[in-house]
C-alpha positions in Angstrom: 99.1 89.8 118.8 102.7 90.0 119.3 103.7 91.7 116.0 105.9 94.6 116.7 106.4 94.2 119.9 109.3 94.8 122.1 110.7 94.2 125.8 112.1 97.1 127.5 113.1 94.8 130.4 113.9 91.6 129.1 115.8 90.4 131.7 112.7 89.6 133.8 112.2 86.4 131.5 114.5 85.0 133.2 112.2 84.6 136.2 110.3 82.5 133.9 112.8 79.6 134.6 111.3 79.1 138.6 107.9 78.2 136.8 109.6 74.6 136.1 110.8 74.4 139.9 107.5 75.0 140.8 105.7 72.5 139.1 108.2 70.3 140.4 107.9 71.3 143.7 104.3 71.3 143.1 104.3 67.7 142.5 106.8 66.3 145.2 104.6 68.5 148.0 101.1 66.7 146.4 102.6 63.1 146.7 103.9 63.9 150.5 100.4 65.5 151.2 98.2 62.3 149.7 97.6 59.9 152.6 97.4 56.0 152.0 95.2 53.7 153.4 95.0 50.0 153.2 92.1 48.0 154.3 91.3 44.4 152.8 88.3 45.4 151.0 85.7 48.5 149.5 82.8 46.5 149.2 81.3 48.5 152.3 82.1 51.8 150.5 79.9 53.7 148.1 82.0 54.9 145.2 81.0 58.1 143.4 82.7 59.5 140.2 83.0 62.9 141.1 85.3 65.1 138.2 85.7 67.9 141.1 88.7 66.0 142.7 90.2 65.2 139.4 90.1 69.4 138.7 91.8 70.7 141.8 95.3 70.8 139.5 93.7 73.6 138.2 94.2 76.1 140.7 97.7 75.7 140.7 97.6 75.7 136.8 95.8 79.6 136.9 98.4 80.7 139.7 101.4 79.9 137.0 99.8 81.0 134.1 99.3 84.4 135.8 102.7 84.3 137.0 104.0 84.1 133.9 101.2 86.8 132.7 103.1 89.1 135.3 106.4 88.3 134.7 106.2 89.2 130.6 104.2 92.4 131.9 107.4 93.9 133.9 109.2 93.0 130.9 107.7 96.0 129.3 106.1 95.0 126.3 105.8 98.1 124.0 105.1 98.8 120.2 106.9 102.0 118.8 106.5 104.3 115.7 109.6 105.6 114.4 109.7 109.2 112.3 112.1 110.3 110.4 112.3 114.1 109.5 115.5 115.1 107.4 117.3 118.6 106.5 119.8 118.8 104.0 122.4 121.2 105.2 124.9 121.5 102.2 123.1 121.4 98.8 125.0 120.8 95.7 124.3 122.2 92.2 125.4 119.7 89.6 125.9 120.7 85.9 126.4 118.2 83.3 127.8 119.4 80.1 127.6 116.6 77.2 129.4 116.6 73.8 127.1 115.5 71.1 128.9 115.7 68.7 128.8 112.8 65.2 131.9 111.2 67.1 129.2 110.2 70.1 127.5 107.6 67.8 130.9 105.7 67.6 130.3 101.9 68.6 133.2 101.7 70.9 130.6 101.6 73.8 127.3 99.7 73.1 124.8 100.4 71.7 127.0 103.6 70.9 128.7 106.4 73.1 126.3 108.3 73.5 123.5 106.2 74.7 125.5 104.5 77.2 126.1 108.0 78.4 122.7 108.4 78.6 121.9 105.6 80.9 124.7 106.1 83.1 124.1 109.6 83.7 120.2 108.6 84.4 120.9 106.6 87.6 123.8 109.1 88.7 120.5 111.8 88.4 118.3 109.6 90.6 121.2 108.8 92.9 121.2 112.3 93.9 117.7 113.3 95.0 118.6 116.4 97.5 120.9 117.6 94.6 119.7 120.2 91.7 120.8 119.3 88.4 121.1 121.0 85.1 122.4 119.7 81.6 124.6 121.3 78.9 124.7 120.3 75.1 127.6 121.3 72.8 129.0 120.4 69.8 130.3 122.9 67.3 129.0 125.4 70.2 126.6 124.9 72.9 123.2 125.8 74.7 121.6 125.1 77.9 118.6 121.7 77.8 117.8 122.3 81.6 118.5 124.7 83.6 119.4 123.2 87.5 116.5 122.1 89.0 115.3 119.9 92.3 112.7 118.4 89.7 114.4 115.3 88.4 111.6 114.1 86.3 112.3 117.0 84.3 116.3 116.8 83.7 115.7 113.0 83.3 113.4 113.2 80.6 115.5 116.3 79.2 118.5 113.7 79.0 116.1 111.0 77.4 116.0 113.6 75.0 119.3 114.4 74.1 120.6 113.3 70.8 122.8 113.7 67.4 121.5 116.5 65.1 122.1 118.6 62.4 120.7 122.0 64.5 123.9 122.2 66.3 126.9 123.1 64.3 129.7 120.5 63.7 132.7 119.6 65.5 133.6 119.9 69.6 134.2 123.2 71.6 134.4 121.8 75.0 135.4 126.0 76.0 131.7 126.8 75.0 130.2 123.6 76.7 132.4 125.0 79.5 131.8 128.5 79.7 127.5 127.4 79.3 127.9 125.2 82.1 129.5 128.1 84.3 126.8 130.8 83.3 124.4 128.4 84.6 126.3 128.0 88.0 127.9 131.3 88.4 124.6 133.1 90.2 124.5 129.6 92.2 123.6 130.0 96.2 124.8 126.5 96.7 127.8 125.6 98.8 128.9 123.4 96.2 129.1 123.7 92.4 129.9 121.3 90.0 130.4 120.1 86.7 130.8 117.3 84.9 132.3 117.6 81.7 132.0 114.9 78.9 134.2 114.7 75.5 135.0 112.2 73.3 137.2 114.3 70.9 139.8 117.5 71.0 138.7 121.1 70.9 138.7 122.3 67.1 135.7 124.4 67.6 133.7 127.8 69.0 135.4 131.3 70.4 135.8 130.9 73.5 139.5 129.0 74.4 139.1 126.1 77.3 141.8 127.8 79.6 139.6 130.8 79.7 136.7 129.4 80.7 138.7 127.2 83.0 139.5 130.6 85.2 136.1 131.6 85.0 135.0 128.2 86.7 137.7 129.1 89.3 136.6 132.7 90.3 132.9 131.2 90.1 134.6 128.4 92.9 133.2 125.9 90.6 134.6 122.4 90.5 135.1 120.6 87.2 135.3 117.1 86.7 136.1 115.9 83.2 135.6 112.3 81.5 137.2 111.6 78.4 134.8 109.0 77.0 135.7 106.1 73.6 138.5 103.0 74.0 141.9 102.8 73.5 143.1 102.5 70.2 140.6 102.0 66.9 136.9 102.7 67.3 133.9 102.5 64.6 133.0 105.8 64.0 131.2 107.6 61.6 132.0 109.3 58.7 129.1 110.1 56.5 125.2 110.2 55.5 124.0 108.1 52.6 121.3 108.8 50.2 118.9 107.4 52.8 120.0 109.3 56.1 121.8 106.6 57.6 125.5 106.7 58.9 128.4 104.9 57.4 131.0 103.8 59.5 134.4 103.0 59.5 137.0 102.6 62.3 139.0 105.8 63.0 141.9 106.3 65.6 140.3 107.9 69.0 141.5 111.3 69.8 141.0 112.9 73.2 143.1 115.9 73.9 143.6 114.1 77.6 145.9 116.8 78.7 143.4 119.8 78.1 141.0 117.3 79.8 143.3 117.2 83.2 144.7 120.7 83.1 140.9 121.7 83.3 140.2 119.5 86.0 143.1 120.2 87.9 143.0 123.9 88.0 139.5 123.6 89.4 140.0 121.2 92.3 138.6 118.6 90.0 139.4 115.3 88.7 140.4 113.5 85.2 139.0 110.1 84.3 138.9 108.0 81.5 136.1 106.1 80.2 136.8 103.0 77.6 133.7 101.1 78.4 130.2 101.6 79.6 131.5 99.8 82.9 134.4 101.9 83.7 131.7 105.0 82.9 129.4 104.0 85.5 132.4 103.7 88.2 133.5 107.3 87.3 129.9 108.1 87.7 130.0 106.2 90.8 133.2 107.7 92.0 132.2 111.4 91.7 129.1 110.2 93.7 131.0 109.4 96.6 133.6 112.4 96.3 130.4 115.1 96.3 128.3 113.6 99.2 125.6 116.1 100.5 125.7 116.3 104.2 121.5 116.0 105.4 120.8 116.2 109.0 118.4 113.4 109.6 116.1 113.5 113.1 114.4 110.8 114.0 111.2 111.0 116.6 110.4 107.4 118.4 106.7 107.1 120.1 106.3 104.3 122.4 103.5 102.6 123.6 103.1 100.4 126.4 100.8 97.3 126.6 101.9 95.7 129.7 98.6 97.1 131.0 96.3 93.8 129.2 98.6 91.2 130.3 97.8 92.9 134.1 94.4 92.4 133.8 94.8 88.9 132.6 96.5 88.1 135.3 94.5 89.7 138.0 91.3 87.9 136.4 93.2 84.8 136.0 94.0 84.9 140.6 90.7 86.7 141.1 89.3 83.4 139.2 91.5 80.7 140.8 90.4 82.6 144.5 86.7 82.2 143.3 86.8 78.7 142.6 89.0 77.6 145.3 86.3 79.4 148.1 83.5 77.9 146.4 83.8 74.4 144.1 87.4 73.1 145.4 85.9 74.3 149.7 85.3 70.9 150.8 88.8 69.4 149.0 91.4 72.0 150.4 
């Protein structure tokens, strides 16, 4: 009966602490009122077993119960229903350019680079559900896999998608992967553009020079942040296809051109990180999460309702009950 129910006024319990001094002075005021007689013996007396007498505690029991009735109902009891409407008042358009290149399959991060991309980029997408989001493949050049959207069902089956082949030419033009992700931002209405930029390698490929299509990011007023993803030091990598289409690996030196990496970021109001294990990924992930926060407007709309109304009538019926019986059963005994 009680679930979800609240007291506007719950000082008025506090009133419930006379009840106690009231049965106590209930029962000091009965012993002074009952009168003793002594006589030698009853045999001249008829003796009936009337229960009436026995009941006449009752009246005083109904007058506290429906004080107590009265006292929770100017406590206010009240159920509410809470709604919430919300406005997002600075939208963010999030690119996210990925090399996918042969160097992704390295083994550096399990079950390989570019998987563990993969799943760290997946909860970054549903982290960011008032966000539109777009992705980027590039390689020896690059193309667009989703254009920004609001749908992320779309870009996160789109990234499910993403892997190593043979369609897109060889090596890593992170200017191309660059200069994509811009031309999908560039007619942008949001507030705030950004990309995230992903390499695990130098720039040895495509026609279009990083620097350059760092200033286009800037007169865009796009923000780039960059990750230079694979460990420290040696890293098994692979080199070739055997007769039966399966990679042979060795371990190779890891080469990311870091400072191309932060000059990008830097001139773009950006930030450098490095990534040498899926865990540091996911708290760069996590870190340009908090540092691009949309700002929603949330309104919320409270309805009470009272229901001190009941315990009223309760206690009403409850005197209205306790007056009956004490003018008609209890007449002759008070």
């Amino acid at each position: 009966m009680l679930d979800g129910i609240t007291f506007l006024n719950k000082e008025f319990f506090w009133l419930l602490l006379a009840l106690p001094l009231a049965i106590i002075w209930y029962v000091f005021k009965h012993k002074q009122q009952t009168a003793e007689l002594k006589i030698s013996s009853l045999k001249g007396f008829k003796i009936t077993n009337s229960w009436l007498p026995k009941l006449k505690h009752l009246l005083f029991a109904l007058r506290l119960l429906a004080l107590a009735i009265l006292i929770t109902a100017l406590a206010r009891p009240r159920t509410s229903e809470t709604n919430t409407k919300t406005k997002t008042t600075r939208g963010i358009d999030i690119v996210m350019a990925i090399d996918v290149s042969a160097s992704m399959l390295a083994k550096d991060l399990r079950p390989n680079r570019l998987e563990a991309l993969k799943n760290v980029a997946a909860k970054f997408i549903k982290g960011r559900p008032n966000d539109r989001i777009g992705l980027v493949e590039y390689a020896g050049e690059s193309y667009t896999k989703t254009p920004i959207t609001s749908d992320k069902a779309i870009v996160l089956s789109s990234l499910e998608d993403i892997k190593y082949n043979t369609i897109i030419d060889g090596g890593t033009a992170i200017g191309m992967g660059l200069a994509t992700s811009v031309n999908r931002l560039k007619d942008s209405k949001a507030k705030s553009k950004v990309i995230i930029l992903l390499t695990d390698g130098v720039n040895n490929s495509g026609v279009l020079n990083p620097n350059i299509a760092s200033e286009l990011a800037v007169e865009y007023d796009i923000k780039v942040y960059t990750i230079g993803l694979g460990t420290n030091g040696m890293a098994l990598t692979p080199y070739s296809i055997d007769r039966n289409g399966q990679f042979q690996y060795q371990r190779a030196q890891v080469k990311i051109d870091e400072d191309l990496l932060k000059n990008i970021a830097k001139v773009t109001g950006g930030k450098y990180f490095r990534a040498t294990n899926t865990q540091k990924l996911e708290q760069i992930y996590a870190e340009i999460n908090k540092l691009e926060k949309t700002e929603i407007d949330e309104i919320k709309y409270t309805t009470y309702q009272e229901h001190f109304r009941p315990f009223i009538w309760v206690a009403g019926i409850l005197l209205l009950l306790e007056f009956l019986i004490r003018i008609t059963l209890f007449r002759s005994f008070i």
